[in-house]
N, C-alpha and C positions, 0 to 999 in steps of 0.2 A: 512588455509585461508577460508575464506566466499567465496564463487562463485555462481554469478545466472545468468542463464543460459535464454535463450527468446526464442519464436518462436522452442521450441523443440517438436521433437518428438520422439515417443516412443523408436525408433531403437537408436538415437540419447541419449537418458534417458540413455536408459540401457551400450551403451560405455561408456559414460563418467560418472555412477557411480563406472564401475571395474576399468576406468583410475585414478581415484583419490577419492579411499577409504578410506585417510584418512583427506579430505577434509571437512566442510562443505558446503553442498551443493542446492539449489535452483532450480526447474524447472517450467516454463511457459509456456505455449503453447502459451500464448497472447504477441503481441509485447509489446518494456517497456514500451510507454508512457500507455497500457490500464492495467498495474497493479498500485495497490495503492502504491506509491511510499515506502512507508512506512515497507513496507513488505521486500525489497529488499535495504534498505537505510545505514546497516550497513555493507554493502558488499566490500570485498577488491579487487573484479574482475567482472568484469559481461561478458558474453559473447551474441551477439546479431547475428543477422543475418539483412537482408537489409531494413527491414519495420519498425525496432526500431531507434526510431530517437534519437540520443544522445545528446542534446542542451544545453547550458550552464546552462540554469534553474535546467536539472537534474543532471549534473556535480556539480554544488551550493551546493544540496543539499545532497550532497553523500561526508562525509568528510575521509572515511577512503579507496575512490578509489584509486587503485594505478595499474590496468590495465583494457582494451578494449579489446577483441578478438573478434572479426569479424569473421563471417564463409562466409567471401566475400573478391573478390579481391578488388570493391571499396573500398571506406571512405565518401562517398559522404553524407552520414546519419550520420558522426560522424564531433560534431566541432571539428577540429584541432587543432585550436588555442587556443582555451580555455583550452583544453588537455595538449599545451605545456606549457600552464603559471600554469598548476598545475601541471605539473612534471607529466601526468598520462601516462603513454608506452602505443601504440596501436599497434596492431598484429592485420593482414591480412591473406588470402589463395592466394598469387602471385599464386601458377599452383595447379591447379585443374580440368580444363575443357577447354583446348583451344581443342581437338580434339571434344567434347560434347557442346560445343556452338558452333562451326564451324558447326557439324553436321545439329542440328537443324537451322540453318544459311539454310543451304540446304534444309530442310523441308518446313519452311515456302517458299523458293524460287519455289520449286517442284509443291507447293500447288497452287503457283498461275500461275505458268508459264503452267500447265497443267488443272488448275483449277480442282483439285481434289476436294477442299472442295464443292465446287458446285454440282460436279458428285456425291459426298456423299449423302448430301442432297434430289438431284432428284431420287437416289437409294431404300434410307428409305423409301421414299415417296411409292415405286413401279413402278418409271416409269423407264424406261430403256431407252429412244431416247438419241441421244447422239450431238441432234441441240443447237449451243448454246456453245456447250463445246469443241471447237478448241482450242487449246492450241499452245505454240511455243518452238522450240527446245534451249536448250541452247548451244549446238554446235554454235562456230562461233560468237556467244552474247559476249560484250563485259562488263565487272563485274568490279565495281569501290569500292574498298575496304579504307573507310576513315579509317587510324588507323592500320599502320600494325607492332601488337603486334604481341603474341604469337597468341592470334585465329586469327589477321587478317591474318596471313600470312599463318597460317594454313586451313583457308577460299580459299585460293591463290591456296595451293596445290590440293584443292579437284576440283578448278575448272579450272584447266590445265588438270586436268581428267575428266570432261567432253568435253574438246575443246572450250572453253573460252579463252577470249582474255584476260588480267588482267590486271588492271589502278592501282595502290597504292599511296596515299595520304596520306605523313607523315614526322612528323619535323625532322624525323634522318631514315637514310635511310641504308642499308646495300645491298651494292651492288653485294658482293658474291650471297647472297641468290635468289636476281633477278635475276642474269644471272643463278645461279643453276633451281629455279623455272618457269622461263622464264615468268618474269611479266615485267611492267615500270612503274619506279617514274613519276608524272606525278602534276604539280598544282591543285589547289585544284579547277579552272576555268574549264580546261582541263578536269579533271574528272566526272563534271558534266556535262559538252556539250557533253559528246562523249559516257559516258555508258549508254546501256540498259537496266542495274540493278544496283544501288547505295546503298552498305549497309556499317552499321556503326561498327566502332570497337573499340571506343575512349573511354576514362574515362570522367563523369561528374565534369566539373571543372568552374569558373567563365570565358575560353578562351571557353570552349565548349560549354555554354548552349547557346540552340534555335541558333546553327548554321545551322540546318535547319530549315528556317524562308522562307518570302516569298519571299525576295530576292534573297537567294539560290536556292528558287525554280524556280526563272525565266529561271537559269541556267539550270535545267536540259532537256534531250531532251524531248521530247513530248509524251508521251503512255510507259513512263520507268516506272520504280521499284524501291518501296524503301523497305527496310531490316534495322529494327531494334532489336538487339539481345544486346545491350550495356546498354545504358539509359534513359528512357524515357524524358527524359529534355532535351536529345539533341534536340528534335522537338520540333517547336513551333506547339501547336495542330490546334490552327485554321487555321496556314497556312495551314498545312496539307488539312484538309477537303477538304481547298479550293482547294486544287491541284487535289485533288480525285474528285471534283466537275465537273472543266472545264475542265476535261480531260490529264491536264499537267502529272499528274501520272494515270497510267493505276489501279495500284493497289500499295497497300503495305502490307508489312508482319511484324508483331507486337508481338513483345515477353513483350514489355515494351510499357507501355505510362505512359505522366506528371502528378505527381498525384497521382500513382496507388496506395501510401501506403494508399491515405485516401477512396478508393474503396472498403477497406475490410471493410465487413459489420461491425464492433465493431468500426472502427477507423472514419466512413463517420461521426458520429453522434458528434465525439469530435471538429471535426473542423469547422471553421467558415464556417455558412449555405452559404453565398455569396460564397464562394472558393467551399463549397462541393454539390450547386446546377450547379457553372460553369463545374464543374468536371463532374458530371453527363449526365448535357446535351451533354457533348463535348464526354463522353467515346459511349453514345448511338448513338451519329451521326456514329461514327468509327463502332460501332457493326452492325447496322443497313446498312452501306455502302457493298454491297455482292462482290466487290472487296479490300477488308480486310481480312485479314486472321490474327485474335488476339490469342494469346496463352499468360496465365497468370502467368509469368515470369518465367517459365518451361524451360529455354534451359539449364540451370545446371542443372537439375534434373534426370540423369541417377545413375545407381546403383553404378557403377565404379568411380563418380562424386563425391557423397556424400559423400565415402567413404574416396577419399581423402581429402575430406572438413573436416570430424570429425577428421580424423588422424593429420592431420594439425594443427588443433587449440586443440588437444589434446599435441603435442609436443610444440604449442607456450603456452601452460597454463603450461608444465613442467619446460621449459626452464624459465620460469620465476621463478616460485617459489625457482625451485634449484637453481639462482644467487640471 
């Protein structure tokens, strides 16, 4: 089989050249849309990662596809539909990282409930006062988890271990686990009136995007916390600012924002100047806001992480070839 491989890197290269040596094989460091199409056009497989957009235009033109492998749990970067009208199989990474986005789930919350990044900052600098940088206990805070998959409810258990109250927000519910974990199902109204910290854990779907909008934002309490480790299209960004503006959210912690594939500096310059100057202005108001705390879509990114991501889609690239 033809296989090209995107968004690779080294460590990455060299697995999946002893996994399938007798393959032909492809590697990129650039997302698909920024290779010449043509390079990679008679390929039987391609495998991508979250910033290659899979569109029916480049489906059109690939006649000999016949699978997707994802080194993600979304699909949100892959048409579906188009995939199913050409018979093409897509293959995901379902577990790979709910204890490794949970964590960093924590991080960012850490960051700002203690306002480390700020103390970072005033450190480098030389100053050591410490006015300014009161931070508040998460004991006792009550934590609203939209989404409780595998990381949300794993998000759940780390924060019964610090003495968090736990709201969960979700269309199927399993009630063992709550009464094991000691959380409540709770509306998705309820969850925003009542937690101190509101973070997401949903997939990007045409039910999910810009559910936080500014409507939802009326809902939440006053000087909370938003936690996004999912994907950036849940937020609608201007609302956002605006809630960081008048105070409605104290801060937010940002693993993802809308957008972010056309951020990378190769990808800003392909898209339309209108969408990649709104993009710009809107990511620097968030960067520029010093109750933000962005990390650039790093909450997979541990060593234990990746490794289940290569192995993953190293046994979904077997399993196919061998049926």
């Amino acid at each position: 089989m033809k296989i090209a491989f995107f968004e690779i890197s080294n460590i990455e290269k060299d697995k999946f050249e002893k996994a399938f040596p007798k393959e032909e094989l492809q590697f990129f460091e650039e997302t698909l849309q920024d290779v010449e199409i043509q390079k990679y056009i008679e390929s039987d497989a391609i495998c991508v990662f979250v910033h290659s957009e899979v569109n029916q235009e480049i489906l059109g033109k690939m006649p000999n596809l016949k699978l997707i492998a994802t080194r993600s749990t979304g699909t949100d970067h892959i048409n579906l539909d188009a995939c199913k009208e050409r018979n093409i199989e897509v293959k995901n990474v379902p577990l790979y990282g709910e204890n490794t986005v949970a964590e960093h789930t924590f991080a960012l919350m850490l960051s700002l409930s203690r306002k480390i990044h700020k103390s970072y900052v005033r450190s480098i600098q030389g100053k050591f006062t410490t006015e300014g940088l009161q931070g508040f206990d998460l004991k006792d805070k009550t934590l609203g988890i939209i989404g409780g998959g595998r990381i949300g409810l794993h998000v759940a258990r780390i924060a019964r271990s610090f003495g968090m109250h736990v709201r969960v927000y979700d269309i199927h519910k399993d009630t063992f686990l709550a009464e094991l974990i000691n959380f409540k199902y709770v509306s998705l109204d309820e969850l925003l009136e009542t937690s101190d910290i509101v973070s997401l854990h949903v997939p990007l779907n045409k039910y999910t995007e810009h559910m936080i909008n500014t409507d939802s934002l009326i809902k939440f309490k006053d000087g909370s916390l938003l936690i996004n480790t999912a994907r950036g299209g849940l937020v609608d960004t201007p609302a956002l600012i605006d809630a960081l503006k008048n105070g409605k959210l104290a801060g937010a912690g940002l693993d993802v924002i809308e957008g972010e594939e056309y951020l990378i500096e190769e990808n800003i310059f392909n898209s339309p100047v209108e969408k990649a100057a709104k993009l710009i202005v809107e990511s620097k108001q968030l960067l520029d806001n010093e109750n933000v705390v962005l990390t650039p879509h790093n909450a997979f990114n541990s060593v234990e992480a990746v490794n289940r991501i290569i192995d993953t889609s190293i046994d979904n690239i077997k399993t196919f070839i061998e049926n």
